[in-house]
N, C-alpha and C positions, 0 to 999 in steps of 0.2 A: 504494500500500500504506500503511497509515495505522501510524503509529509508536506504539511504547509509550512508557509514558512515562520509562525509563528509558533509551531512545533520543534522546529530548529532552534529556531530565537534562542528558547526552553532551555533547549539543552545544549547552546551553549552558555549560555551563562550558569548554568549548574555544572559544566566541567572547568570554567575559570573558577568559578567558587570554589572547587573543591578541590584544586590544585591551591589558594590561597587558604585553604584550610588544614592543608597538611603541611605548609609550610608555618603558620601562625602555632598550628599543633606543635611542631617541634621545636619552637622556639620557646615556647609555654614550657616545655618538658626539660627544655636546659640542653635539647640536642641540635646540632648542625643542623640546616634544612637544606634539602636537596630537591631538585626535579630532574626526572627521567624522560629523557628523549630518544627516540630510536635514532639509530646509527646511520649517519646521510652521509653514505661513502657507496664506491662504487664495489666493494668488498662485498658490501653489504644488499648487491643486489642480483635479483636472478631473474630467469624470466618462466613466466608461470604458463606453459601453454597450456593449460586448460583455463584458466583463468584468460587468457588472451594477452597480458600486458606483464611490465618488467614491472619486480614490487620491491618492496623491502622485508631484508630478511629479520633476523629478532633480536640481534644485536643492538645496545642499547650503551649509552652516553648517558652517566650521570657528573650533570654540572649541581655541585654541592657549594656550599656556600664558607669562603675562602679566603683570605686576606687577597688571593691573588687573583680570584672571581666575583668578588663583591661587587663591580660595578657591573658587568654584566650579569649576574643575577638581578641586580636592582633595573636594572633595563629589560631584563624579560616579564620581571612582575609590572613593570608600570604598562609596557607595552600590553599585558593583559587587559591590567585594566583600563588603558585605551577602548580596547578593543571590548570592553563589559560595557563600556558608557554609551562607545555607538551603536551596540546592539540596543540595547534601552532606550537607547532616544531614533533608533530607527534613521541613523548616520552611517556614513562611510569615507575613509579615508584612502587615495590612492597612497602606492608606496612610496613617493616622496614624501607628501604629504606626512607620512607617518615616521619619516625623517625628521622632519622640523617640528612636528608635535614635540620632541626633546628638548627644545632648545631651551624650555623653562624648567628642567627638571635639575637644573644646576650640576653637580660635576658627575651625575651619569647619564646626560645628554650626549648624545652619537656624534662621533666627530666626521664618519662620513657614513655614506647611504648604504656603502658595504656591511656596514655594522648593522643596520638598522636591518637589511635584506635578510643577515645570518641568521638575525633573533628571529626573525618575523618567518621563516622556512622553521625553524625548527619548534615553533609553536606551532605550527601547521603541522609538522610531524606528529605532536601529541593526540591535535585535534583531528587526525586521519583515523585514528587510532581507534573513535569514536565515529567515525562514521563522516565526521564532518571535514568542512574544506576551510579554505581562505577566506573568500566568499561568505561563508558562513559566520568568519570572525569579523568578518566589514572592513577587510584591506582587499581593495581593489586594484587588478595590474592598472598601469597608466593609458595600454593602448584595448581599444575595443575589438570587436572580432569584426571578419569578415563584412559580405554583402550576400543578403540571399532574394531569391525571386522563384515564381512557379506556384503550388498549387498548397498555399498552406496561409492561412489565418492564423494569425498571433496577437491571444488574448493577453493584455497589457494591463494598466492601473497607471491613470496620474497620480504623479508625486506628491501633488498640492492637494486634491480632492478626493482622492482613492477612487474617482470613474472610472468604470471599466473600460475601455478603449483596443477598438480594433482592429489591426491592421491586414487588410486582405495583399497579401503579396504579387496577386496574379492582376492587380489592379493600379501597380505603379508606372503605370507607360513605360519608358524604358531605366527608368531607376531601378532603386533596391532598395530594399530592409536592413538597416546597419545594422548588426546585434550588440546589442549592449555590454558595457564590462560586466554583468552578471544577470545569468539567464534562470536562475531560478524560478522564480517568481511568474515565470509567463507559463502560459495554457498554448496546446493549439487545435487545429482543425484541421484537416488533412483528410485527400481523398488519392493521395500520389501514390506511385506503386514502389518507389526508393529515394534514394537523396545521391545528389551527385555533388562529389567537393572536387572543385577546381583548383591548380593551382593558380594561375592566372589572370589579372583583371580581365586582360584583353579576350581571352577566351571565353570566360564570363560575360562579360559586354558581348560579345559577337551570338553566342547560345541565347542570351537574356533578348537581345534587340527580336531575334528570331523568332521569338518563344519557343524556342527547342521544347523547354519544360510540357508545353500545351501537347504537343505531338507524342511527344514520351510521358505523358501521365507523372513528373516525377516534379524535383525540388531543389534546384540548381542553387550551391554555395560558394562563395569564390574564397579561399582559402590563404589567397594574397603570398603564396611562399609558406614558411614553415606558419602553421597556425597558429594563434595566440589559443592562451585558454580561452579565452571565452569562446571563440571558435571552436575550438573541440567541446567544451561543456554545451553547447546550441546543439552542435550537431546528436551528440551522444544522448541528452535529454528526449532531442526529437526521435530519434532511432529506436530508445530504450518504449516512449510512450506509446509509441505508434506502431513497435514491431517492423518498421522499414529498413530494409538492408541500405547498406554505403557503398557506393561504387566511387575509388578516387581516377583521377585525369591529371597525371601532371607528366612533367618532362621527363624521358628517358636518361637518365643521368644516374650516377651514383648515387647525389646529392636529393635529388628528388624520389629514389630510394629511400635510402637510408635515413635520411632528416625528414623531408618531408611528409613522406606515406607514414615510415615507421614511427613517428610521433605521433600522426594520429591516429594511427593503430593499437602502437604496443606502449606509445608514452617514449619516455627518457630515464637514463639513468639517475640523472641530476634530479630529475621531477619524482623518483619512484613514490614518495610518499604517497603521492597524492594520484597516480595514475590510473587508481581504479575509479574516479570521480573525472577524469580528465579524455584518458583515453576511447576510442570506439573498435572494442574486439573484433567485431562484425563485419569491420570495413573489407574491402575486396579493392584489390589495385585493378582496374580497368584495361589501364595502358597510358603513356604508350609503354609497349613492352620489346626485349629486342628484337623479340620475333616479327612485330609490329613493323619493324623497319623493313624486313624482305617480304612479309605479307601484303605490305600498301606501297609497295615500291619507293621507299625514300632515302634509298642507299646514294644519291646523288645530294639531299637533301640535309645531308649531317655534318657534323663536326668533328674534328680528331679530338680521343679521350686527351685532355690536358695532364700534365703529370700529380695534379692534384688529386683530380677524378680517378685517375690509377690509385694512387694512394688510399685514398677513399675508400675504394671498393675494395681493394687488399685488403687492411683495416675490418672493412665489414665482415668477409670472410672468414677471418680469424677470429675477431674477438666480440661482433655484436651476435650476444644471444640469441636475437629474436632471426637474425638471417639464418645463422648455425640450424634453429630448430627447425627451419623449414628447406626441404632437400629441392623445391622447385625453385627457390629464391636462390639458393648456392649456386644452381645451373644458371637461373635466369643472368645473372652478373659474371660470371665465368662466360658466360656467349656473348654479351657485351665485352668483356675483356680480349677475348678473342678478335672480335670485328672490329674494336678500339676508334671505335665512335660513340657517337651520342645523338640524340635528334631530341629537339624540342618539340612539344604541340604545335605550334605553327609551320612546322615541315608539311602538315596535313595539306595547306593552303598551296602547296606544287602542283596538287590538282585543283583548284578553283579556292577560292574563300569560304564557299558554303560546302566543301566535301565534307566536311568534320562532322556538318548537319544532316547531310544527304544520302553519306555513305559510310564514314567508321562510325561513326557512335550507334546508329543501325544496326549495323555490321556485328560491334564489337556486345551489345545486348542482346543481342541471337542467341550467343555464346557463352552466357554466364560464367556456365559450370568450368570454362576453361580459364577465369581469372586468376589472376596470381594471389597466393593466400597475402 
């Protein structure tokens, strides 16, 4: 059953309470007080394929309270309660912002936004723990997600008057629906048969002017490069409420691999905390893929692999989990390696502008079952 959000609210301030409760507790008793944080190392992370994303393991960091940790102790409790006030008054801070919130707290104010990022990821470690996110404690990232368009109503609330407000997506002429730094709180409507995340504005612009989405029944995102959360939290919401699979669209690249798909797939090492709230298991890589490249003939169309992109893909090979665990992904980047090119979505445009509309994306959902996991 999915919670409101002042079900959340609930609980998190009942888990800062009672982290400030066992530390007031020990203080009372004449003992040290500590808090335990799981361990955000990359040691500490594996990747769960049944679970679909990279997590953390149970290895755990106790920052105790120290002559040589006292100010960051007193920086994570004030940060708490930061973070209790604007849930209560129904506030949010972006993470600068939550930077310069310090700057009256005298000598354990943040001397830079580094510090400020550390505490504020490793309170979010706690708060994963329980179910909840960043989001949830009202630090918000600085950049928003995405642009979506196609066949989905998103039920909203003003800020100032709590109206409910809605926005039909298949009714922006050729704009979009920015999504917000946090998507909890929306509802939607939906009659599409999947969600397609794009890497690309411009390919996004080119589907969206078309109405690709109208012809394919489906719910085009534009994913601008590697996705922000909120990007992945929009899509993953929509996906989880609606039971609609993800199909991604991005560049044939290591890069677009490895970063881009993989993250909104299986998450990040860096992110693992929080990757079961972030990432989308489900997702399915569309294309392009290399096979893509002699199937649509755009072997004229490409670029030599750069020595980074070699790099890259080496690297993946070796040490990212989530390509290791899957034997179609190992091949897919070894036939790239092989052919030592790369093509972008726009190679598509060698046959015409609208081939993308007319013939591979057609083409390529014919064929589901042949997606790359």
């Amino acid at each position: 059953m999915k919670e409101d959000g002042s079900e959340q609210d609930r609980r998190t301030i009942e888990l800062i309470e009672s982290i400030a409760s066992q530390v007031r507790g020990a203080i009372e008793s004449g003992l040290l007080p500590a808090i335990r944080t799981p361990t955000r190392s990359l040691e500490n992370v594996s990747y769960n394929k049944k679970a679909g994303y990279l997590e953390l393991g149970k290895k755990e960091q106790v920052r105790a309270l120290t002559v040589n940790t006292a100010r960051a102790f007193a920086q994570t409790l004030r940060l708490m309660a930061a973070s209790r006030a604007m849930v209560a008054s129904n506030d949010f801070a972006t993470k600068r912002e939550a930077y310069y919130i310090s700057k009256n707290w005298g000598d354990c104010r943040f001397d830079e936004q580094a510090e400020s990022d550390a505490i504020m990821d490793d309170i979010e470690a706690i708060a994963s723990l329980h179910g909840l996110s960043r989001e949830n404690l009202r630090f918000y990232p600085e950049s928003h997600g995405g642009s979506v368009a196609g066949r989905l109503v998103i039920v909203d609330k003003s800020a100032a008057t709590g109206e409910t407000i809605e926005i039909d997506c298949a009714r922006l002429g050729v704009g979009a629906y920015s999504i917000p730094r946090s998507a909890e709180h929306l509802a939607f409507r939906t009659d599409a048969r999947f969600i397609l995340a794009i890497e690309t504005g411009g390919m996004f612009q080119r589907l969206n002017n078309h109405r690709f989405w109208e012809r394919a029944q489906c719910i085009i995102v534009e994913m601008g490069g590697v996705p922000t959360r909120a990007t992945r939290r929009f899509i993953r919401l929509l996906s989880d409420r609606h039971d609609l699979p993800v199909y991604c669209f991005v560049d044939c690249d290591p890069y677009g691999f490895t970063n881009i798909y993989r993250t909104l797939k299986a998450g990040s090492g860096n992110a693992a905390h929080v990757n079961r709230f972030l990432c989308v298991p489900r997702a399915q890589f569309l294309g392009v893929t290399p096979q893509d490249i002699i199937d649509f003939g755009l072997e004229d169309a490409t670029h030599p692999l750069t020595p980074v992109d070699i790099k890259r893909a080496k690297d993946a090979l070796r040490n990212d989990p989530f390509i290791v665990a899957h034997p179609r992904w190992v091949a897919a980047i070894k036939q790239l390696l092989d052919m030592g090119v790369r093509a972008e979505q726009q190679a598509l445009a060698k046959w015409g502008l609208n081939y993308v509309i007319d013939e591979y994306l057609p083409r390529k959902l014919s064929e589901v079952s042949g997606f790359l996991p």
